[in-house]
N, C-alpha and C positions, 0 to 999 in steps of 0.2 A: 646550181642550175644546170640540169643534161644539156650537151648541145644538140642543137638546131639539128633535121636530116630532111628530104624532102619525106623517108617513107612515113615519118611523125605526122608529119602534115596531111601525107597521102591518109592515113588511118584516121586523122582530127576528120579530115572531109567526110570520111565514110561515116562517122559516128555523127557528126553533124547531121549529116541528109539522114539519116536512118531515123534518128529522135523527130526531124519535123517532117517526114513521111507521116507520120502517128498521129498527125495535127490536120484536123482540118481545114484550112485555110481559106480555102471560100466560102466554109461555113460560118467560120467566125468573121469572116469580113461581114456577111449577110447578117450576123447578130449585130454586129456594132453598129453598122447603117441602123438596125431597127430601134436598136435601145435609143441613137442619137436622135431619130423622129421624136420618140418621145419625151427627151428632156425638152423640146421644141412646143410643148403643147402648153400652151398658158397658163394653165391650172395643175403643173407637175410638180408644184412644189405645195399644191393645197394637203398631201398626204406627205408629211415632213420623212415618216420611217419607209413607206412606199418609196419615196425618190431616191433618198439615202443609197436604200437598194441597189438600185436602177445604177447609182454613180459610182458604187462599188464593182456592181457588173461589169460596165462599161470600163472602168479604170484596170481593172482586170484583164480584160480582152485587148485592150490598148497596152500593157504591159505585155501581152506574153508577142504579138505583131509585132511590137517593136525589137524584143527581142530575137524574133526568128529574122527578122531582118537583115540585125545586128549580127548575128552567125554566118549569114550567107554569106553579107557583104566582106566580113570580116577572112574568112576563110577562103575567099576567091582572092582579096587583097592579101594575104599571107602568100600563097601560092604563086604570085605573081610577083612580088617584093622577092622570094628565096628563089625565083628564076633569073633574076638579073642580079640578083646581090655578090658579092664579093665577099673575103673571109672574113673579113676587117668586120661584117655586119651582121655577123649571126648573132652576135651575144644582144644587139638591140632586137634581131629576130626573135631570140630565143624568147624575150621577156613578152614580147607582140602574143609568141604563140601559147605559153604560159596563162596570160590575161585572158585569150580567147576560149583554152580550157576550162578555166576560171567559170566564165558567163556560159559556155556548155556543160557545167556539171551541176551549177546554178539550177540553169534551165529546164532538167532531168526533170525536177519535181512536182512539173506542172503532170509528167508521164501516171507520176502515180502518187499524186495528192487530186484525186481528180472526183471523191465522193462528196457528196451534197452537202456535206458540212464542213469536208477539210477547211476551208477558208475563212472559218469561222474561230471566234477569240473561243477561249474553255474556263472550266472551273474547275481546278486544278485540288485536287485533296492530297496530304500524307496523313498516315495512321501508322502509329506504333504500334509493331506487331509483338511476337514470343521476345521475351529477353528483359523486362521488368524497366527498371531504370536505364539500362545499355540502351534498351532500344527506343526508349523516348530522348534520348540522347543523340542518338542514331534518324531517328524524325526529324531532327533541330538541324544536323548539318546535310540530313539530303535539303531542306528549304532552306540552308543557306546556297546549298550548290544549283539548285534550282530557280532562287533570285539571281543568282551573280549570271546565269544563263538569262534568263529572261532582259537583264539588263543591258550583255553583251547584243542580246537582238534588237534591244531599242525597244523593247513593247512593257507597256505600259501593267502593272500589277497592282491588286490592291489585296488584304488579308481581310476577308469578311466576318471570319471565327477561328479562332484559336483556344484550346485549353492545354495550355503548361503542366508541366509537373512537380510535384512539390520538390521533389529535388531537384532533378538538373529533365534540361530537354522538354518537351512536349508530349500529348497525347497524341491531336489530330488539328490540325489546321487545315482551313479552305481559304481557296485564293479566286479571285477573277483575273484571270491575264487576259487583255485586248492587245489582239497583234493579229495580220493577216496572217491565218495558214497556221496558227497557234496550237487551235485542235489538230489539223492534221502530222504538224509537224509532232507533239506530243503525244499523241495516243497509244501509240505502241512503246510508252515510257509506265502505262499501265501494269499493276503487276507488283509481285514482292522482292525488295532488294535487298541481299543478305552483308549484313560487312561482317568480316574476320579480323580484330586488332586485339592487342595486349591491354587489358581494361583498365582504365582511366579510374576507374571508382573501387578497385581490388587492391587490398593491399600487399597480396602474393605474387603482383603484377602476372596474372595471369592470361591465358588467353580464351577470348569471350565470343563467340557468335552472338549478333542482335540481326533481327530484320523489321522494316519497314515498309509498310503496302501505300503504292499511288495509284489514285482512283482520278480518270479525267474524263470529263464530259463534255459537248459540244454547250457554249452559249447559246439558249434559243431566244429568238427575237420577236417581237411581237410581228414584226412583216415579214417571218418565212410565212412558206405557201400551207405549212400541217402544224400553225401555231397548236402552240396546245392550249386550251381554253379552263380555266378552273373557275367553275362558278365558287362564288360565299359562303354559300351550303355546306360545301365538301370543306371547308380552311376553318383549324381552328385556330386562333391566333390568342397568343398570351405572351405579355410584356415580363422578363425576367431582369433580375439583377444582374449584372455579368460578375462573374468568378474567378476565384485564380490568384495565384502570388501577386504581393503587391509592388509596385514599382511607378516609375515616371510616365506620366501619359495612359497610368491605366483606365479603363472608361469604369467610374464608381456610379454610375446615374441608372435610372432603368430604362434606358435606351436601348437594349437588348432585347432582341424579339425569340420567339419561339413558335414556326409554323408547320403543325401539324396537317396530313392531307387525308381526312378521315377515309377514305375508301380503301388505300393503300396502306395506311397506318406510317408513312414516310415521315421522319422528323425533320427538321433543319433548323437551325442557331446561327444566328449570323450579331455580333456584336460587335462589331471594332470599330465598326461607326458612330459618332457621336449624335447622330439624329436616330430618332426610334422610326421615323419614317424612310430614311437611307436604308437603317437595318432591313426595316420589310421589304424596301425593294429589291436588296440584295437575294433574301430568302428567298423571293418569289422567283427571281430568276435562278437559281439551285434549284430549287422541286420543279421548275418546269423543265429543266434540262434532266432531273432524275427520270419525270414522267416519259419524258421521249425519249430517254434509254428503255425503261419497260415496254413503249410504244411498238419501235423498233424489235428491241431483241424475241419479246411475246414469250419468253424461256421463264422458267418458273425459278429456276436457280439463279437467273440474274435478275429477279427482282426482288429474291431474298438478298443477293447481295445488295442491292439499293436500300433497302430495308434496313440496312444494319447488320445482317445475318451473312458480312464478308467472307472469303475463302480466307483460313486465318493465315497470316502473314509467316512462314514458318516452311521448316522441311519440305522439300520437296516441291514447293511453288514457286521457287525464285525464277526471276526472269533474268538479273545480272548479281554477278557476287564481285564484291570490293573486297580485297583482300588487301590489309596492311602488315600481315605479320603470318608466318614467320618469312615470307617474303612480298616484293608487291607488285600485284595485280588485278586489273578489272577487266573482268568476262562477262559478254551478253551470251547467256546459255542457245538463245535461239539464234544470230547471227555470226556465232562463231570469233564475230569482236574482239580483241585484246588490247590492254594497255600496259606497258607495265610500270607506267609514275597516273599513280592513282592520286596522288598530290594535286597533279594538273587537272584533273578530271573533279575531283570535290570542289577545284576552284570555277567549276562552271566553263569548262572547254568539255563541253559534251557535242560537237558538232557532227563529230563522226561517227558516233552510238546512234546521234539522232538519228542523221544521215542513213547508215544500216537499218535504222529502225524503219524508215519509208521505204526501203526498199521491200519490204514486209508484203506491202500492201499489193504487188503485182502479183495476179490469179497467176 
């Protein structure tokens, strides 16, 4: 732990006030008064997903107040504690000012997770790209290292479809993860990740590039304000068998759905649920998060990639390269990022990738 200095402190202040200059704070006082009237209104809880809403708003806005507080307070008290303290007391200083870094670096995110959907859970896709068996292999452990993340945040994940490979690893697996700020904090994990290791399935123990592409979407909900709306007309819907190696827990019923979205020609497969009814509503919420990525982007190229018709996973598109052999390393090509125990990093300590990664988003 560096020691205590007053100019540490002097610079923690300036950073402090600078971040909640950005904030506006009697406008968000004026939100939270108004959201609080209407949880007040008799009939606020007659629209169960409308109120929801409203208490996410609100719990949002009461989190990030409480925190600016919590900075102000904290950092006038820091300042005032190392003007009368003694030497005997820095190393409790140090850990005071350490904590309150902590809750200011915390706090950065609200600066630029601040688009209409960051604070929304995602549906989360890997797809094996170039590299045959390597790279469905290479699928299997970015979703391991992407649960052990998900777990470390406490947010909740479920696996809607999956198809394995007959060998080892995976094709493509979709996930729903619910967690606040889940889209925002992953979206810029979007993209193709290349690894470089000495191949597990070679008997020349040679060395093998695979890559793998994540694709992540914002959850849409039936109470945003630009629901997407799918009539009947447009959905073709057919009950499939679900597939794949066999094993414990696998789902052998025809609970497996398959929802076709006739205008766009969009597919989705959602199986891992034992209800064919969970299935479709898993489906349903993918294609309406595919549709308001087309909604949105209006790019003819990213609706091909919706479509199926992906940027392929390969040369020249990696956004981070894992590198286990012939030394180790992992680089995010656009943040400049390094690690070099890529060990820690498959094991789901991505906080600082993430991290870099939000930082993306400031114009």
């Amino acid at each position: 732990m560096e020691k205590i200095s007053k100019e540490k402190i002097n610079n923690l202040e300036e950073n402090i006030l600078e971040v909640i200059s950005r904030f506006d704070i009697e406008n968000l006082q004026k939100e939270k008064r108004e959201l609080e009237e209407r949880t007040l209104d008799m009939n606020f809880w007659s629209n169960n997903l409308e109120a929801s809403k409203i208490m996410s708003e609100l719990e949002d806005i009461n989190e990030r107040l409480s925190i600016i507080e919590t900075l102000k307070t904290g950092i006038s008290t820091l300042q005032e504690l190392f003007d009368i303290s003694e030497d005997t007391d820095l190393e409790e200083l140090s850990k005071e000012y350490e904590n309150l870094s902590k809750i200011y670096k915390d706090f950065r995110k609200y600066e630029f997770l601040s688009g209409k959907y960051d604070r929304h859970s995602s549906i989360f896709s890997i797809h094996a790209g170039q590299g045959g068996t390597e790279a469905q292999d290479w699928a299997e452990m970015l979703l391991r290292m992407y649960m052990k993340f998900f777990d470390k945040k406490g947010w909740k994940y479920e696996i809607t479809d999956m198809i394995k490979s007959n060998e080892a690893g995976l094709s493509t697996v979709t996930l729903i993860v619910e967690g606040k700020y889940s889209f925002g904090l992953l979206k810029n994990e979007r993209g193709t990740h290349r690894l470089v290791r000495i191949s597990p399935f070679n008997a020349q123990n040679l060395r093998q590039t695979s890559f793998a592409g994540v694709e992540v979407l914002p959850l849409i909900e039936d109470s945003d304000d630009d629901k997407i709306i799918i009539p009947d007309s447009e959905i073709e819907f057919k009950a499939v068998r679900s597939g794949g190696p066999g094993g414990q827990g696998v789902n052998t019923t025809s609970s497996a759905v398959q929802i076709k979205h006739i205008p766009t020609g969009i597919t989705v497969h959602c199986s891992e649920r034992r209800s064919q009814l969970q299935n479709r509503e898993s489906a349903m919420k993918i294609l309406k998060s595919k549709l308001w990525e087309i909604k949105e982007e209006k790019k003819e190229k990213e609706m091909n990639k919706i479509k199926g018709e992906y940027k392929v996973a390969g040369w020249g598109n990696q956004i981070r390269n894992y590198i286990l052999h012939p030394y180790k390393l992992v680089k995010d090509l656009r943040t400049g990022l390094e690690s070099t125990n890529p060990d820690d990093i498959l094991e789901g300590n991505l906080d600082e990738f993430i991290e870099a990664g939000v930082h993306l988003n400031k114009n």
